[in-house]
C-alpha positions as CSV (number, residue, x, y, z in Angstrom):
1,X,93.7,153.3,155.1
2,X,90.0,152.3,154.8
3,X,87.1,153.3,156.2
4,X,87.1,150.3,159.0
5,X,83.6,150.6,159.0
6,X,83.2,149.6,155.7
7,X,81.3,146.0,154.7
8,X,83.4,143.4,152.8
9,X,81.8,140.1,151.7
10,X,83.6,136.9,152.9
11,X,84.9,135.9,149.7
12,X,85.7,139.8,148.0
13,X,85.6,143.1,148.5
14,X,87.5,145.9,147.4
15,X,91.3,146.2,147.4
16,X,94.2,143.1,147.5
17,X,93.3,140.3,149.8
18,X,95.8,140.5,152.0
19,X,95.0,144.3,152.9
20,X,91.6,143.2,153.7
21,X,92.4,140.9,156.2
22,X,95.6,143.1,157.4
23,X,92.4,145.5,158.2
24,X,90.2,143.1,159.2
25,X,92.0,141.7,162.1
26,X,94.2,144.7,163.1
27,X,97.3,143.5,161.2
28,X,99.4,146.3,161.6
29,X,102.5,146.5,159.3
30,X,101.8,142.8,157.6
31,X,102.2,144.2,153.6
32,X,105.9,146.4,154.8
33,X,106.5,143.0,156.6
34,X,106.2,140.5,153.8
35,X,108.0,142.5,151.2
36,X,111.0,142.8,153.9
37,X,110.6,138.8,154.4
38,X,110.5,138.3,150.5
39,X,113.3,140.4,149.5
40,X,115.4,139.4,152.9
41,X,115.7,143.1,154.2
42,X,117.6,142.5,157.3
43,X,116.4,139.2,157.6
44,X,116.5,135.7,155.9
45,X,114.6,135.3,152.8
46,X,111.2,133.4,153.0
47,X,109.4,131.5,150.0
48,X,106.2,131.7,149.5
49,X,104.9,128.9,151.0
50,X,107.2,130.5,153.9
51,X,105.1,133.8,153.7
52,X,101.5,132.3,153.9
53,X,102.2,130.4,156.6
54,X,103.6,133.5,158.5
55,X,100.4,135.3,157.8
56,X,98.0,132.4,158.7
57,X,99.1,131.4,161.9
58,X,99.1,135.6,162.3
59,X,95.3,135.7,161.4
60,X,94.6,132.8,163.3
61,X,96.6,134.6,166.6
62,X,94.4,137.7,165.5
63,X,90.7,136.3,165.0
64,X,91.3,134.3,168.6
65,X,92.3,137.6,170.1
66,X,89.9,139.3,168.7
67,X,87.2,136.9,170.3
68,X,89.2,137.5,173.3
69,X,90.0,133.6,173.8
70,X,92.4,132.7,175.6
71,X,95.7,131.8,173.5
72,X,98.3,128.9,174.4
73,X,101.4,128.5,173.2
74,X,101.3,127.0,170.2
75,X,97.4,127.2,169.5
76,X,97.1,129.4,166.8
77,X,100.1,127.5,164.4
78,X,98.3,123.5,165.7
79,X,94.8,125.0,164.6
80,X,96.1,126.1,161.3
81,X,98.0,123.0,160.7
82,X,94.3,121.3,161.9
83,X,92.5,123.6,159.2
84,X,94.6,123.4,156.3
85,X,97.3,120.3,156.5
86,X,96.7,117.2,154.1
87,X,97.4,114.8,156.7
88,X,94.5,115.7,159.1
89,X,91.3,113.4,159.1
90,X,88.1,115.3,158.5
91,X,86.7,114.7,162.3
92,X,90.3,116.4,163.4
93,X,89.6,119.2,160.7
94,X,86.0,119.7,162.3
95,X,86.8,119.4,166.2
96,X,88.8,122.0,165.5
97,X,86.4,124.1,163.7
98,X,84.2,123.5,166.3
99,X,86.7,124.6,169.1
100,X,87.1,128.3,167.7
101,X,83.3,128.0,167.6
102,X,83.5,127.5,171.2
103,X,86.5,130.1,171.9
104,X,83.8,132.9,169.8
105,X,85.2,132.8,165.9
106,X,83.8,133.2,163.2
107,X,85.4,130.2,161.6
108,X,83.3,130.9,158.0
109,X,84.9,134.2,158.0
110,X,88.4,132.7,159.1
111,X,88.6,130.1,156.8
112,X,87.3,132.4,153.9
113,X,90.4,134.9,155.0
114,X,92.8,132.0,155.0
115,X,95.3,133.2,152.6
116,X,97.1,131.0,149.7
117,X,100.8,131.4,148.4
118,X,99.0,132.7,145.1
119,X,97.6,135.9,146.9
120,X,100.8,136.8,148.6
121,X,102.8,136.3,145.1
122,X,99.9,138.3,143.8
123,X,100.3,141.5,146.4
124,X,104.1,141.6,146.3
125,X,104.2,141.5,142.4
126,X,101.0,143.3,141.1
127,X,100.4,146.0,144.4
128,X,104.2,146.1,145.4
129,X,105.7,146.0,142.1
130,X,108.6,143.7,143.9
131,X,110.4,140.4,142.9
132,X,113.6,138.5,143.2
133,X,115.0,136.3,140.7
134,X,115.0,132.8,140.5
135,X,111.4,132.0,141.6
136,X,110.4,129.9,138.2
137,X,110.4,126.5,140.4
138,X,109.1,128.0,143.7
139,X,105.9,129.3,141.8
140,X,105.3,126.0,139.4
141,X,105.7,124.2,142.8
142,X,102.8,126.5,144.3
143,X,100.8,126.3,141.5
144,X,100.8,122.8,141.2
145,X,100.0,121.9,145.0
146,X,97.0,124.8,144.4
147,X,95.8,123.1,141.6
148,X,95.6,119.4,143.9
149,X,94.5,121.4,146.2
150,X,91.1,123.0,144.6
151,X,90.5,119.1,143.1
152,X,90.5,118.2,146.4
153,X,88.2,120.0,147.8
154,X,85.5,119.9,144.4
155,X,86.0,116.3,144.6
156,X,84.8,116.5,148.4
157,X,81.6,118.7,147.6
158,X,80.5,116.5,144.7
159,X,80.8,113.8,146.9
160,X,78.7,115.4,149.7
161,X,76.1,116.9,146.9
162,X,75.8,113.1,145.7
163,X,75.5,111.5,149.4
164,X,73.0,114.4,150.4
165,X,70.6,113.8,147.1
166,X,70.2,110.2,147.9
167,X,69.7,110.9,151.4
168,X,66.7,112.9,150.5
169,X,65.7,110.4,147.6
170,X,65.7,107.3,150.5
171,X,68.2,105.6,148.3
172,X,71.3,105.6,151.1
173,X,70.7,105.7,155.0
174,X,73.3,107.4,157.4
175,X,73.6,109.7,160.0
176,X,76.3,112.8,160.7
177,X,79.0,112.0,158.4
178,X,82.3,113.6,156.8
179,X,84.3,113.1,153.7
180,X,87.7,113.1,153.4
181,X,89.6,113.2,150.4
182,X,93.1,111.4,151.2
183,X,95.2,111.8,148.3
184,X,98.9,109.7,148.5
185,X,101.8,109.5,146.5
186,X,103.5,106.1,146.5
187,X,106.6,105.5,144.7
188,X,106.7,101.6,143.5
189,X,110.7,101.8,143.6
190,X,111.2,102.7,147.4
191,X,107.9,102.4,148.5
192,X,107.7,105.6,150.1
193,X,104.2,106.9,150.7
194,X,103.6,110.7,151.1
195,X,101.0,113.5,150.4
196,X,101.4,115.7,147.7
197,X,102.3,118.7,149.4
198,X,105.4,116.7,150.7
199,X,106.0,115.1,147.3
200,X,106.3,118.8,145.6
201,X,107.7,120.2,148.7
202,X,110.7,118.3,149.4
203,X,111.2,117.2,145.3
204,X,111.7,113.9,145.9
205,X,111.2,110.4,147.9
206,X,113.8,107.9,149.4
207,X,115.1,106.9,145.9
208,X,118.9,107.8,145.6
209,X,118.8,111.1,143.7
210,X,120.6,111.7,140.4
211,X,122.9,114.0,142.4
212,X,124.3,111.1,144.8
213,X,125.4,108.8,141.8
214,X,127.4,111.9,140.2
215,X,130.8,111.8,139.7
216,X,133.2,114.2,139.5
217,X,135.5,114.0,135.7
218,X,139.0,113.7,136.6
C-alpha cells in the first residue's frame, strides 16, 4: 500500500488508475473485487461496461462520504448517470455538478477519477494478469463507444474555444451558456432513434433481426 500521504496529480500519478482512486477514496478490496466480478468467482460474471459502472457509482458513494454529505438512496448511481449518460442535457449535467459542489466535492477531482471500461480491462489484464475467453466483441463494443465518446467531448471544447474567441473579439454576444453535443442514431427502415451507447450496447434497433427470419432445415 502507498504512502496515503503521497501527492497524485488529477489526471496521473504513479501506479494503475484504479489503485489510485481505490486509495484515494478508501476503496477497500475494489481490485480483489473486480477480478472476482470478472472471472464470476462465486458470483455472476460482469462485462466491462458492467465493472465501470460498479466502480463509479462506488467512487461517487465514496467522494460524497468523504465530504460527509448526506447520502439518499439512489444519489450516488442518479449523479453518475447525470455526469456521464448521453441522454442528459448539458444544464442537467451542470446542476448536478453544481450540487456536489454544494454537498463539498471536489467535482474536478471526481470527474478526473471517473473510471472508463478501458482502465478496468487495462488493470485486470496488464496488473492482474487475468482474462476469460470470448471478450473479442465486448472490447470492440467498448472501444468504439470510447472512441464517440472522446469526439464528443473534443467536438464540445472546440466549440466552446470558438464561441469564447469571438466573444472576446465582439463578433457574437451572449451570456452563460453550455454546449451540448447530442449525437443520435436513426435507422431510416424502422425509424428508431437512439444514442450511440444504446445502438452498440443492445446491437441492434426495432428492425426484425436476421435471427427471427431463420429457419430451421428439415
Amino acid at each position: 500500500m502507498r504512502n496515503s500521504g503521497n501527492k497524485v496529480s488529477r489526471r496521473g500519478g504513479r501506479g494503475p488508475k484504479i489503485e489510485r482512486i481505490a486509495e484515494r477514496y478508501e476503496l477497500s478490496g475494489l481490485g480483489d473485487d473486480l477480478v472476482a466480478a470478472w472471472l464470476g468467482e462465486g458470483r455472476e460474471q460482469q462485462s466491462l461496461r458492467e465493472l465501470e459502472e460498479t466502480v463509479n457509482k462506488r467512487l461517487i458513494r465514496a467522494a460524497l462520504d468523504q465530504a460527509g454529505a448526506h447520502v439518499l438512496d439512489g444519489e450516488p448511481e442518479n449523479f453518475y448517470r447525470l455526469l456521464t449518460s448521453d441522454d442528459v442535457s448539458a444544464g442537467s449535467r451542470t446542476a448536478a455538478r453544481n450540487s456536489l459542489r454544494e454537498k463539498g466535492v471536489d467535482v474536478d477531482q471526481l470527474e478526473a477519477d471517473i473510471i472508463s471500461y478501458q482502465s478496468v480491462y487495462n488493470y485486470l489484464k496488464r496488473h492482474r494478469d487475468v482474462e476469460r475467453d470470448s471478450t473479442d466483441d465486448e472490447t470492440a463494443v467498448e472501444s468504439g463507444l470510447d472512441t464517440i465518446r472522446k469526439l464528443r467531448s473534443r467536438l464540445r471544447t472546440v466549440t466552446i474555444d470558438v464561441i469564447d474567441r469571438l466573444v472576446k473579439a465582439n463578433r457574437v454576444f451572449i451570456g452563460s451558456y453550455e454546449v451540448d453535443v447530442d449525437i443520435r442514431v436513426t435507422c431510416t427502415d424502422c425509424e428508431t432513434r437512439m444514442t450511440p451507447t444504446t445502438l452498440l450496447s443492445s446491437g441492434h434497433c426495432n428492425c426484425e433481426h436476421p435471427a427471427d427470419d431463420a429457419t430451421v432445415d428439415e
